[in-house]
Backbone as CSV, one residue per row, in Angstrom:
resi,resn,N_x,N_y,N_z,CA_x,CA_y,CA_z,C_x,C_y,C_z
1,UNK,-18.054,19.356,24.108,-19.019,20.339,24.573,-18.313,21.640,24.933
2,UNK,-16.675,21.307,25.521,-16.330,22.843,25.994,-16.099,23.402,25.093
3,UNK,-15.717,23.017,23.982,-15.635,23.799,22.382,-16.653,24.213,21.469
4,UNK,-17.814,23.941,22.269,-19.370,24.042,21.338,-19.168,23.418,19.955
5,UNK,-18.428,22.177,19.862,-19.046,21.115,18.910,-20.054,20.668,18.655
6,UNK,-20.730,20.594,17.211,-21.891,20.286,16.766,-22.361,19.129,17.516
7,UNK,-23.068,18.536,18.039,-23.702,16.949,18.757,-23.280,15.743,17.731
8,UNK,-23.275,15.955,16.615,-23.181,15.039,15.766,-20.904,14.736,15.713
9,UNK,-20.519,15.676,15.697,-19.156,15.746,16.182,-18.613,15.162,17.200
10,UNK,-19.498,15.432,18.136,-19.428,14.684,19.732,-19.393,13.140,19.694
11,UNK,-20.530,13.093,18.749,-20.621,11.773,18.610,-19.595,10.695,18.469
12,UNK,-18.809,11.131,16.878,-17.730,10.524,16.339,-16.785,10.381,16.739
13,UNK,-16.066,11.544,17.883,-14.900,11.683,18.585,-16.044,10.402,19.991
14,UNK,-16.431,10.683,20.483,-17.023,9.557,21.452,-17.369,7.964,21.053
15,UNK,-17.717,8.000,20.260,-18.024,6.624,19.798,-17.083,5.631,18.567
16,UNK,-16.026,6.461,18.275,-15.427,5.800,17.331,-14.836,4.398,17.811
17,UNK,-14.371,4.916,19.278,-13.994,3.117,19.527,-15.135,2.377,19.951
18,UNK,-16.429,2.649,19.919,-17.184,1.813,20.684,-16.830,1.895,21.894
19,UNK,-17.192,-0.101,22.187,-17.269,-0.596,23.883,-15.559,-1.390,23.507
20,UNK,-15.062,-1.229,22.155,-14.030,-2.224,21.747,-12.623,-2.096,22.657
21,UNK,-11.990,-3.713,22.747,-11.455,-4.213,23.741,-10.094,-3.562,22.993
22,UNK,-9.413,-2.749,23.665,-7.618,-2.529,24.165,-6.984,-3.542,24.059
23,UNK,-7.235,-4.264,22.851,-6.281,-5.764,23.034,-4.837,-6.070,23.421
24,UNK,-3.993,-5.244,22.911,-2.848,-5.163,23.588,-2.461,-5.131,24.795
25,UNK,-3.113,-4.330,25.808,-3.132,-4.129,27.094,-3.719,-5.029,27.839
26,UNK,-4.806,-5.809,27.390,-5.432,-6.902,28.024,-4.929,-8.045,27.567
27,UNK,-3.939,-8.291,26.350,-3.231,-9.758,26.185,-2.172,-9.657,27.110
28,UNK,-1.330,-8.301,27.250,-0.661,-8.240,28.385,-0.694,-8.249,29.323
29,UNK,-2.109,-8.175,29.804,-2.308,-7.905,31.520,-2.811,-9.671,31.422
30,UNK,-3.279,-9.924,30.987,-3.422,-11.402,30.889,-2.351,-12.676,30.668
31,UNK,-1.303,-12.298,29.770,-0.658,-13.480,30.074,0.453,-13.001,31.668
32,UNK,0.382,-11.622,32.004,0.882,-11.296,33.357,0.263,-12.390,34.863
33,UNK,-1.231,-12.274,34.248,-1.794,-12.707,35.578,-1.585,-14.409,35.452
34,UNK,-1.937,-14.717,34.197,-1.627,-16.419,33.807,-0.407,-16.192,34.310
35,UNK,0.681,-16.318,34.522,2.181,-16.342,34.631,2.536,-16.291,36.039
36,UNK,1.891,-15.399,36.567,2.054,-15.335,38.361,0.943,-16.069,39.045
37,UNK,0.364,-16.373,38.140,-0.806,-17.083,39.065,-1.983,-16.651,39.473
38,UNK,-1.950,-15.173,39.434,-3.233,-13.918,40.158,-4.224,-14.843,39.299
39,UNK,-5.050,-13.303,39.693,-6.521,-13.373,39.539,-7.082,-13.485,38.130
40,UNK,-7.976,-14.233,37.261,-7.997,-13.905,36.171,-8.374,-12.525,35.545
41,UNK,-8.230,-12.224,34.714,-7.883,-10.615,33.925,-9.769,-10.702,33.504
42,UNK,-10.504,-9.532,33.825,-11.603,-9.172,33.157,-11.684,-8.389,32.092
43,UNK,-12.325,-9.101,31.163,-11.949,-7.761,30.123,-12.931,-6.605,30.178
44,UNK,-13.621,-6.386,30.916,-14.367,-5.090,30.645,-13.778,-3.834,30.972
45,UNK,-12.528,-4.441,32.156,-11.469,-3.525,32.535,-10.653,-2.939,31.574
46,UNK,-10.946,-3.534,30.209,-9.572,-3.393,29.006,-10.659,-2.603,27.899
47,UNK,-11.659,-1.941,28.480,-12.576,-1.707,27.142,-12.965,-0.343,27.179
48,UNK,-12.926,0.478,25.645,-13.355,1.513,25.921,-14.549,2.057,26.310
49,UNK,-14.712,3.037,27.042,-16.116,3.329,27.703,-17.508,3.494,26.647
50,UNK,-16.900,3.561,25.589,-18.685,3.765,24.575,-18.490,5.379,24.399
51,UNK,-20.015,5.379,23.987,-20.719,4.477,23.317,-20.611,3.862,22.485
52,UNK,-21.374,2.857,21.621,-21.320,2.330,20.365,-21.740,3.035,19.561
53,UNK,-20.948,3.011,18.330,-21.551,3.874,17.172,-23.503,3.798,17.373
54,UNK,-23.849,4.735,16.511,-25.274,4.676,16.384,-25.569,5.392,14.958
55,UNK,-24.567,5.819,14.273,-24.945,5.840,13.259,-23.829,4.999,11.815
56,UNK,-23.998,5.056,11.148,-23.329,4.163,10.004,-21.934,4.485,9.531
57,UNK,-22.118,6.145,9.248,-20.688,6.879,9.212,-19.650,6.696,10.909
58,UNK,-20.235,6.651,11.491,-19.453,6.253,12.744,-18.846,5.281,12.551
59,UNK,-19.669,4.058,12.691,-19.315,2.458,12.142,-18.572,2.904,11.645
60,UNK,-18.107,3.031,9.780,-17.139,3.469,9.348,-15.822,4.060,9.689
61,UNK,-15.787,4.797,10.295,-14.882,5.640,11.170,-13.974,4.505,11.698
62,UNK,-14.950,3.973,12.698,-14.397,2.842,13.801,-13.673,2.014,12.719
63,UNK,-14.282,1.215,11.899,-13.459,0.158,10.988,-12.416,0.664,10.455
64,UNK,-12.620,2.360,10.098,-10.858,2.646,8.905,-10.214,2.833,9.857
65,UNK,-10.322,3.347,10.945,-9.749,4.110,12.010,-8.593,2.877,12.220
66,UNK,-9.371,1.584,12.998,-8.657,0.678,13.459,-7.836,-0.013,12.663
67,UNK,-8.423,0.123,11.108,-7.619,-0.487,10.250,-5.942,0.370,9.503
68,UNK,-6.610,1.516,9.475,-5.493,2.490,9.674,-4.234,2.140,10.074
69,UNK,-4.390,2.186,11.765,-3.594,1.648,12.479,-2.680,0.318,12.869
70,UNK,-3.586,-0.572,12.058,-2.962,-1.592,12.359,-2.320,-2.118,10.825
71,UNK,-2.084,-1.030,9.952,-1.784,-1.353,8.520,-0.558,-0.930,8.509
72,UNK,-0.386,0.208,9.289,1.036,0.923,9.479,1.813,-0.185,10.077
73,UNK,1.606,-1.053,10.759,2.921,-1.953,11.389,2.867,-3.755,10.509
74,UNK,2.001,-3.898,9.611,2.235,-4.979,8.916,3.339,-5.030,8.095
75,UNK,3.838,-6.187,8.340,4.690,-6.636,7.445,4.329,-6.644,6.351
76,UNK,5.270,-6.226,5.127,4.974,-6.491,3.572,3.299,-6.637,3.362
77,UNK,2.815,-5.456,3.522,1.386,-4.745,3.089,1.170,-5.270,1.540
78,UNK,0.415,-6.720,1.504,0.403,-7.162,0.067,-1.121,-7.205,-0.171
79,UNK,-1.771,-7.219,-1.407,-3.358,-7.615,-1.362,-3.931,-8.559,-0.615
80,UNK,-3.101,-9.466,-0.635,-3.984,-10.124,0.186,-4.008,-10.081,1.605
81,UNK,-3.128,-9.541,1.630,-2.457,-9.528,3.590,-3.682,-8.438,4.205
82,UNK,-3.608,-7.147,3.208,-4.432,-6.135,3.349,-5.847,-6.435,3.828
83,UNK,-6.744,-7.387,2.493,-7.877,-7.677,2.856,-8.057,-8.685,3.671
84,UNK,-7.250,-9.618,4.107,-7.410,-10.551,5.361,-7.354,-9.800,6.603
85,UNK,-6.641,-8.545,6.979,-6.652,-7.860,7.998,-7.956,-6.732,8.004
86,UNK,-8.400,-6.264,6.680,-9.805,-5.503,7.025,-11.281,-6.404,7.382
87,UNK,-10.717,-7.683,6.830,-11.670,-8.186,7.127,-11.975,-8.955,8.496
88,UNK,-10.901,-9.135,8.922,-10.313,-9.565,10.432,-11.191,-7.994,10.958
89,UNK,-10.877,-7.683,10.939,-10.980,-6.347,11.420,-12.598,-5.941,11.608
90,UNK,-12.744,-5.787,10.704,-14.696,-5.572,10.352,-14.978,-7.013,11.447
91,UNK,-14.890,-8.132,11.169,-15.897,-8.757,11.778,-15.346,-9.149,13.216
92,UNK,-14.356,-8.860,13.485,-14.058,-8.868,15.323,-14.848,-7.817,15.446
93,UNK,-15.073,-6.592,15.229,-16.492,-5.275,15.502,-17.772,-6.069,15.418
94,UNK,-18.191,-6.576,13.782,-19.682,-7.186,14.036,-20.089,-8.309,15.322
95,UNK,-18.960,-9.309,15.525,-18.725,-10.059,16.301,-19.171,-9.964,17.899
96,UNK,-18.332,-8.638,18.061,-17.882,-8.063,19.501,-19.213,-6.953,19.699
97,UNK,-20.442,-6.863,18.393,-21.887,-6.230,18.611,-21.461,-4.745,18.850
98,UNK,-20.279,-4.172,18.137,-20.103,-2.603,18.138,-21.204,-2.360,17.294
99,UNK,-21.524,-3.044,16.197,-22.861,-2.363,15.318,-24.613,-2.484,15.425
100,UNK,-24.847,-2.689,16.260,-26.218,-3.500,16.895,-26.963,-2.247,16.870
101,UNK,-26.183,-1.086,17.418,-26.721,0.227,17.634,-26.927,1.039,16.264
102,UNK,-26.410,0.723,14.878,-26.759,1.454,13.856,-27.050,1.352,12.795
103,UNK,-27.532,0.343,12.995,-28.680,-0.711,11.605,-27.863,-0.823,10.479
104,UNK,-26.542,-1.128,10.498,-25.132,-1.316,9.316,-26.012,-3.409,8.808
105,UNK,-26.273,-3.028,7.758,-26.715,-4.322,7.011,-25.182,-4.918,6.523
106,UNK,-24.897,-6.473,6.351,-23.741,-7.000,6.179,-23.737,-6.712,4.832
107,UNK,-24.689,-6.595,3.896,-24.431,-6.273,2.404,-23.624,-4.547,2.652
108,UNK,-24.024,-3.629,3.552,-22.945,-2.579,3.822,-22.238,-2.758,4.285
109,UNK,-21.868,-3.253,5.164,-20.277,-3.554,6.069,-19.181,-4.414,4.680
110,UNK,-19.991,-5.370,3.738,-19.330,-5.754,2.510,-18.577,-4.778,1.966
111,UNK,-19.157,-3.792,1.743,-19.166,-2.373,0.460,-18.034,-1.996,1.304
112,UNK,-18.365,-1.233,2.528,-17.066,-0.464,3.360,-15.725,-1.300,3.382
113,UNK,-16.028,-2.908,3.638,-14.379,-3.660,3.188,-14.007,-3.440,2.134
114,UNK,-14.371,-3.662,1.182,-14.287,-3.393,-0.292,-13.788,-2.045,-0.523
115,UNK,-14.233,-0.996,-0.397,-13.958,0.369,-0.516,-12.586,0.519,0.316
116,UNK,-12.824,0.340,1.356,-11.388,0.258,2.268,-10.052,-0.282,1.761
117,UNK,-10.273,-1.956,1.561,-9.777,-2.617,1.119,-9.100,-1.904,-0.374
118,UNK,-9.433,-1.756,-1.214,-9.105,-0.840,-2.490,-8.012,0.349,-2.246
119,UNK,-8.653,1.103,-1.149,-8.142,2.123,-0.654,-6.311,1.783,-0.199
120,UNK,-6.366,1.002,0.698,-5.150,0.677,1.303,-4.459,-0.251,0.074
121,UNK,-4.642,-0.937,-0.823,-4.310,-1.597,-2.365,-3.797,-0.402,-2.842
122,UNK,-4.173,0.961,-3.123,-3.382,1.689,-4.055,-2.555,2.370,-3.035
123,UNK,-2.484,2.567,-1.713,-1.837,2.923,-0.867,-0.391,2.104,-0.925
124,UNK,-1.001,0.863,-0.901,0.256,0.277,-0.519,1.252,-0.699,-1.953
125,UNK,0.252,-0.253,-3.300,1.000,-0.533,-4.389,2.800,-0.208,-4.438
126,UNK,2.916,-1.123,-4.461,4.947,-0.916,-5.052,5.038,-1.082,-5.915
127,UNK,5.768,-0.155,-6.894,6.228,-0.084,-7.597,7.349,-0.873,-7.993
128,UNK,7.740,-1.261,-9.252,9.068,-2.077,-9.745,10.036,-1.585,-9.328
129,UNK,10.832,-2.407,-8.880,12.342,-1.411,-8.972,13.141,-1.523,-10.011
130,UNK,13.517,-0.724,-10.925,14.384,-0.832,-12.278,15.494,-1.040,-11.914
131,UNK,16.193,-1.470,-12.125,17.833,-1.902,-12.155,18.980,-0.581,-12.060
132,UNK,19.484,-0.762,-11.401,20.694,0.526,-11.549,21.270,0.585,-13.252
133,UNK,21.587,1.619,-13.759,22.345,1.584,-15.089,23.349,2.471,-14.807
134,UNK,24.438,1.680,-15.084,25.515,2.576,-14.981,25.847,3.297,-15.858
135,UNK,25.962,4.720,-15.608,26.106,5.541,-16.566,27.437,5.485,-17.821
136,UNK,28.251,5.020,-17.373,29.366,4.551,-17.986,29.102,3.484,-19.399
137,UNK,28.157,2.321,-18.425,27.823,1.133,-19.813,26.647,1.590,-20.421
138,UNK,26.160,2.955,-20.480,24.893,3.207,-20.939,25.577,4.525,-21.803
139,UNK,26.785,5.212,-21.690,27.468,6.271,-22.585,27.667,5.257,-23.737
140,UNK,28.585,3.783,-23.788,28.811,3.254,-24.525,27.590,2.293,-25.611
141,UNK,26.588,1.998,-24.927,25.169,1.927,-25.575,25.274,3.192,-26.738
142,UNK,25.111,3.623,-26.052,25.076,5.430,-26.908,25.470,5.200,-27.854
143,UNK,27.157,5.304,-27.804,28.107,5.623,-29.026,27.887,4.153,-29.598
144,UNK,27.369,3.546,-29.546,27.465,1.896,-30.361,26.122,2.322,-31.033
145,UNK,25.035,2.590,-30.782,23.950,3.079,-31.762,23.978,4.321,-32.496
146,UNK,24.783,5.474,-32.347,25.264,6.304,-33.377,26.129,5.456,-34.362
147,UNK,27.291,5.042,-33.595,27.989,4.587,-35.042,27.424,3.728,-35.789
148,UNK,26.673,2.620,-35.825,25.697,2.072,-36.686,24.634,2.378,-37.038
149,UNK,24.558,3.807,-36.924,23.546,4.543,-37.625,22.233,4.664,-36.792
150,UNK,22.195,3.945,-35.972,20.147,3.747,-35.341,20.043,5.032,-34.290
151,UNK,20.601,5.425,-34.073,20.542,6.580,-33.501,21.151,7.969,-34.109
152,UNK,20.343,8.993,-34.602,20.573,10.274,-34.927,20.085,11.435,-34.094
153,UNK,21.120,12.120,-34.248,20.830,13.280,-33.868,19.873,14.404,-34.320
């Protein structure tokens, strides 16, 4: 608002995390309190304030956003690793009722894994690695196919 952002702007920067749980901070504050004995850990204490998306492109947001993030620290980013984690991902949100607020049908939340999923696949394609050639046994390649003729100049 202090920047006179459009309402619909407001939105996305406000609602991208939802009500969704800080898991890190609350597995930590939790096996802290299991360990000493305290009080058990609430999670509403570990959650972002909202709102929940309310519209569909939001939803969206929230799912690449989180998936984003948690793609950068996987180990060996392979197809399948990829779509087991967007899909982990998407349905701890449907699960946890971040989408209740923006009429996202599961035949769409499908499409957005899929699209996503694809997305981070050519992202994280590797390439072959070709073999070193040493320039030395590859001069003599050379001169062995000139002198038997298969190579001209």
């Amino acid at each position: 608002k202090e920047y006179d952002l459009p309402r619909e702007i407001i939105h996305f920067i406000a609602a991208h995390h939802g009500t969704t749980l800080v898991e890190y901070f609350y597995h930590a504050a939790k096996k802290a309190a299991e360990e000493s004995g305290g009080e058990p850990i609430n999670d509403v204490n570990f959650r972002y304030p909202g709102p929940k998306p309310k519209t569909k492109e939001v939803a969206i947001l929230m799912i690449a956003d989180a998936v984003e993030s948690a793609s950068r620290v996987m180990p060996d980013p392979n197809p399948g690793r990829i779509e087991a984690l967007v899909r982990d991902i998407s349905r701890k949100r449907l699960l946890d009722h971040q989408f209740d607020d923006c009429e996202l049908t599961f035949g769409e939340l499908a499409k957005i894994e899929d699209a996503i999923i694809a997305r981070l696949n050519s992202i994280y394609h590797t390439r072959l690695k070709y073999p070193e050639i040493d320039a030395e046994e590859n001069e003599e390649e050379l001169k062995k196919f000139e002198e038997e003729g298969e190579l001209s100049a």
